[in-house]
N, C-alpha and C positions, 0 to 999 in steps of 0.2 A: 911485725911480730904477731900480732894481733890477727891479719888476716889470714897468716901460714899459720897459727892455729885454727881458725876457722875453716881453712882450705879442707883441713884432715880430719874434723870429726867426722863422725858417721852420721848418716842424715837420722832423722829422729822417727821417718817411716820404718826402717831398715832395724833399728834398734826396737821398735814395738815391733816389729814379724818378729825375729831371734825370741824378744820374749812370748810372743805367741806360742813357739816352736817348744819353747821352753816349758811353758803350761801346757802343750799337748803330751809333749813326750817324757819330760821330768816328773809333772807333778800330775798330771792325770787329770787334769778339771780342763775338761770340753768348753764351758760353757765364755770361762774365761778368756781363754785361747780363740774364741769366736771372736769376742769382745775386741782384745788388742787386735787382730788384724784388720776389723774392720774401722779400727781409730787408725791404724797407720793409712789406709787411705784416704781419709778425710788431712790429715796431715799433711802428705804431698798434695792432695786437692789446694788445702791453701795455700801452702810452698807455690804450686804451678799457675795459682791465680796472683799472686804477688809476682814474680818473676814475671810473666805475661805483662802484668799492668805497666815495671818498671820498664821494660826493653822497651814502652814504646813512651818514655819520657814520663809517665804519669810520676807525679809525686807518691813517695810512701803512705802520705795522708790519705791518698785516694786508698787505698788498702782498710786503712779503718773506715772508713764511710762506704765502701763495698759491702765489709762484714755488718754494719749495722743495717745494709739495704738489702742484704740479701736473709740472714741470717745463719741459722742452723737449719735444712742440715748441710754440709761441709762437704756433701760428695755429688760427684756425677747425674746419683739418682735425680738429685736434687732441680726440677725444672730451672729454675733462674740461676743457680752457677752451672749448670749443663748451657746454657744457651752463651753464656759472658766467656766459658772455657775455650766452646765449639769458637766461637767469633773473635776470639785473641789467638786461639791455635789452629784453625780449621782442621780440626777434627772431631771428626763426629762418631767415638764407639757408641751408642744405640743407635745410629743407622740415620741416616739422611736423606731425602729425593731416592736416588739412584744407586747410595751406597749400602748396601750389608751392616750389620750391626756390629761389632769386631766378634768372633768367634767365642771369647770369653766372659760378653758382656752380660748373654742370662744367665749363666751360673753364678757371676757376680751377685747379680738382683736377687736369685733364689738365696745364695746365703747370706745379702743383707736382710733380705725378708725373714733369716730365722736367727740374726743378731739381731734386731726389734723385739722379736717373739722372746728373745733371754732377757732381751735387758726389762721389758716390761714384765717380765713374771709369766709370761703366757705356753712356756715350753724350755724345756733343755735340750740339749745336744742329744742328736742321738749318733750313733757307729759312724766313723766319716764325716761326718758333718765340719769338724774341728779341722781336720786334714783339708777336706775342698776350700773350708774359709780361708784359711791359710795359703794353698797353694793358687787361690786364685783371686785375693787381695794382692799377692807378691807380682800377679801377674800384670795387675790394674795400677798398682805402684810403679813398677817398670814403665808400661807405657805410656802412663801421664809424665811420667818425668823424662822420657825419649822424644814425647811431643812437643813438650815444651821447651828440651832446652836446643829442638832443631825449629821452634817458635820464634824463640830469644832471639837466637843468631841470625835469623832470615829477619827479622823486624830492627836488629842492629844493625847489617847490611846495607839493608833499604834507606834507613833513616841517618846512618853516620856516629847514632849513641853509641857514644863507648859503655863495656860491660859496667854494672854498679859492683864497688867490694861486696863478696859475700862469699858463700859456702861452696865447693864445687862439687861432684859427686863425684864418686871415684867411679 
């Protein structure tokens, strides 16, 4: 019962973009609308580093002790879970040896770098800014969670672990 609920919420990336969406278009505040989408990629960031850890038999615990080794921040930017992501998923969006950086990866950066600028007091939103955060958090969202859960299944494969209960994405 339990997990056929869990099957069918909505991940909690998905549910901060709607609210994002919500804050650009319902209620007008830019700066917020920044804000939520670029927490829903830190969201699925952990979501995709817990999943990664488990498909390859790590204990849950290994998941707290991650987060205490790694810290904040929670996404991709982030030098040491960009490297733990790239090395459980082989994939590398900022670009690697011989690969390209994925096509959406510096507009990502540019409007993390002007979510920092809101949340420390250093600038607002200006025209669009709200809309690109948005449309291209949803983008970063998508492809870590496409990564990972063709991660999961290629390291279940290999190794014989069967899936852990948990949430599946629709």
């Amino acid at each position: 019962m339990l997990l056929t609920l869990m099957q069918n919420l909505t991940p909690y990336a998905d549910i901060l973009l709607a609210q994002a969406r919500e804050y650009l278009h319902g209620k007008k505040e830019d700066n917020f609308a920044i804000i939520l989408a670029h927490m829903a990629c830190e969201i699925e960031t952990e979501l995709s580093l817990t999943s990664l850890i488990q498909s390859r038999g790590g204990d849950p615990l290994l998941g707290t002790l991650l987060w205490k080794t790694v810290g904040i921040p929670m996404h991709l930017e982030g030098e040491r879970v960009y490297r733990i992501y790239s090395n459980l998923s082989s994939d590398y969006p900022k670009g690697h040896k011989s690969l390209l950086a994925a096509d959406w990866w510096e507009t990502w950066k540019a409007s993390h770098k002007v979510r920092n600028n809101i949340v420390h007091g250093k600038a607002n939103a200006l025209a669009g800014q709200a809309a690109t955060a948005i449309e291209v958090s949803a983008t970063y969202v998508k492809h870590v969670r496409e990564k990972t859960e063709l991660a999961v299944k290629l390291a279940q494969a290999q190794s014989g672990i069967r899936p852990l209960a948990g949430p599946t994405y629709p």
